[in-house]
PAKOL-661209 format. One record per residue: residue number from 0; chain; x, y, z of N, C-alpha, C in turn. Coordinates in steps of 0.1 Angstrom, whole numbers, m for minus. Each point is the difference from the previous one (the first is absolute). Example, Ala and Ser with C-alpha at 12.3 -4.5 7.8 and 13.67 -1.06 7.14 Angstrom:
 drendo drenti  n_xx  n_yy  n_zz ca_xx ca_yy ca_zz  c_xx  c_yy  c_zz
      0      A   132   m57    78    m9    12     0     9    12     0
      1      A    m4    11    m7     9    11     0    m8    11     8
END
This chain:
 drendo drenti  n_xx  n_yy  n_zz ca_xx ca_yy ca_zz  c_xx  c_yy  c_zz
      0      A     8   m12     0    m8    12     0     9    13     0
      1      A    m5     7   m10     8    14     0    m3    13    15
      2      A    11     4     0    m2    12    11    m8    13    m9
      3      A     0     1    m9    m6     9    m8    m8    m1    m6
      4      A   m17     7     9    m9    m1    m6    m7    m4   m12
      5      A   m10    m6    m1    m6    m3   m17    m3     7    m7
      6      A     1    16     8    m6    10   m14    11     1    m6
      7      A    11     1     7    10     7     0    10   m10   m14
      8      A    m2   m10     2     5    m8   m11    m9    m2   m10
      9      A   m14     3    m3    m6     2    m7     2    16   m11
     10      A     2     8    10     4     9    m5    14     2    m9
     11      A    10   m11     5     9     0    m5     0   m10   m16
     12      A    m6    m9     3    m5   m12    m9    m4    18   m12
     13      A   m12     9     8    m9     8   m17    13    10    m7
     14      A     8     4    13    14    10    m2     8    m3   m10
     15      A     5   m15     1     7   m10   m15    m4     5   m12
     16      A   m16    m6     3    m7    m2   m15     2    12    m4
     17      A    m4    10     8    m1    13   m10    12     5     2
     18      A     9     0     2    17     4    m6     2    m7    m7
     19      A    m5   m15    m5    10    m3    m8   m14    m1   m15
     20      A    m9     7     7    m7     9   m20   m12   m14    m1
     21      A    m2    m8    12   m12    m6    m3   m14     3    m4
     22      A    m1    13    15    m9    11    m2     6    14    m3
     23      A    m1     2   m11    10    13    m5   m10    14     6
     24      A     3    13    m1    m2     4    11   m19     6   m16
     25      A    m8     5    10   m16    m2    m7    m7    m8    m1
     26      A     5   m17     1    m3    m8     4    m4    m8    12
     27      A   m14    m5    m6    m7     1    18     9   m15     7
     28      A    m7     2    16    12   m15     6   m15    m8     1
     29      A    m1    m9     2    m6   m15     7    m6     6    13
     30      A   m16    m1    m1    m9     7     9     5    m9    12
     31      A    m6     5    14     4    m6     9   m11   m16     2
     32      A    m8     0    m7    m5   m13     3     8   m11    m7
     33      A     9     6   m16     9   m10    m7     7    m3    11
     34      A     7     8     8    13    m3     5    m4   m10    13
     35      A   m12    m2     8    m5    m7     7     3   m15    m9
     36      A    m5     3    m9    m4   m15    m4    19    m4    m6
     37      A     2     5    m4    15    m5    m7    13     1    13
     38      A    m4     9     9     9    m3    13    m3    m7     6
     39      A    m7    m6     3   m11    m1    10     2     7    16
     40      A     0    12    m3    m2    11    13   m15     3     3
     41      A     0     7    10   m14     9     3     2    11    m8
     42      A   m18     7     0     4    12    m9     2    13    11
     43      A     1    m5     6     6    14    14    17    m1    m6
     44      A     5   m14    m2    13     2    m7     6     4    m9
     45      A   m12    m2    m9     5    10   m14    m3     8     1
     46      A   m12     5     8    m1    15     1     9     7     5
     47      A     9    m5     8    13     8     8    10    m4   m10
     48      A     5    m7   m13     6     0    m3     1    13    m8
     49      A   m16    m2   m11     1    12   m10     0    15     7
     50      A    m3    m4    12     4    18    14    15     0    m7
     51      A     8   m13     5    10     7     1    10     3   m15
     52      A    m7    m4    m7     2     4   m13     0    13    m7
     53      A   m10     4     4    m6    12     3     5    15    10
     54      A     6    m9     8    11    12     9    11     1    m9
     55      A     6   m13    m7    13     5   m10     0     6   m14
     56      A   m13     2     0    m5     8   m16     2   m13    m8
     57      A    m3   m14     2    m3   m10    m8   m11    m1    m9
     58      A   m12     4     7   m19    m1     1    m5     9     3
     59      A    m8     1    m8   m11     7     3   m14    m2    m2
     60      A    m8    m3    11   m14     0    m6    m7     8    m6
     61      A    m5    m9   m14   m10    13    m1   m17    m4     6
     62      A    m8     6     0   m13     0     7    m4    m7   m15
     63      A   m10   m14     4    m6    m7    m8     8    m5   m10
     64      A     8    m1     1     9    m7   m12    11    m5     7
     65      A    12     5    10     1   m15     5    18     9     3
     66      A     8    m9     2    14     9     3    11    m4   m10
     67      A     4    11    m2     9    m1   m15    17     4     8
     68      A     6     1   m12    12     3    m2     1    11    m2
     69      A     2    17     7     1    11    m4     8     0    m9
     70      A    m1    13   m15     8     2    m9    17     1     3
     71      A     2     6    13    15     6     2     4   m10    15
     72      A    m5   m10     0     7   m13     9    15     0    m3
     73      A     4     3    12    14    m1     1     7   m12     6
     74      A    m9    m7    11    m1   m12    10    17     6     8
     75      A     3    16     3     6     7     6    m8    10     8
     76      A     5    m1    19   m15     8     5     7    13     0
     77      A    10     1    m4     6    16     5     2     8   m16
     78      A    m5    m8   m13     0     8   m11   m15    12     3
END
């Protein structure tokens, strides 16, 4: 068992993908109920994951449509 939370390696698991241009940046990510079913996490976990996504300018939700990849994703929190 890891010392490091499940969001927290989930978040790292979505951080990969989209640095390495899976989800290029405009492109939406995997609503939190996908990631339930293909992690198999709770969605309190994905929902803290795409938070923390979201604190590093990874994601962004939009209202009714779901959380994307902002255009100017740097997956750097100090640009």
């Amino acid at each position: 068992m890891s010392p490091v939370p499940r969001y927290r390696q989930l978040a790292a698991i979505l951080r990969k993908a989209i640095e390495a241009g899976e989800y290029p940046p405009g492109s939406r990510l995997p609503s939190e109920k996908t990631l339930t079913q293909i992690y198999g996490v709770a969605r309190e976990t994905a929902s803290k994951a795409m938070d923390a996504l979201a604190a590093d300018s990874l994601a962004v939700m939009v209202p009714g449509v779901g959380w994307h990849v902002p255009p100017e994703a740097t997956g750097n929190p100090d640009a």
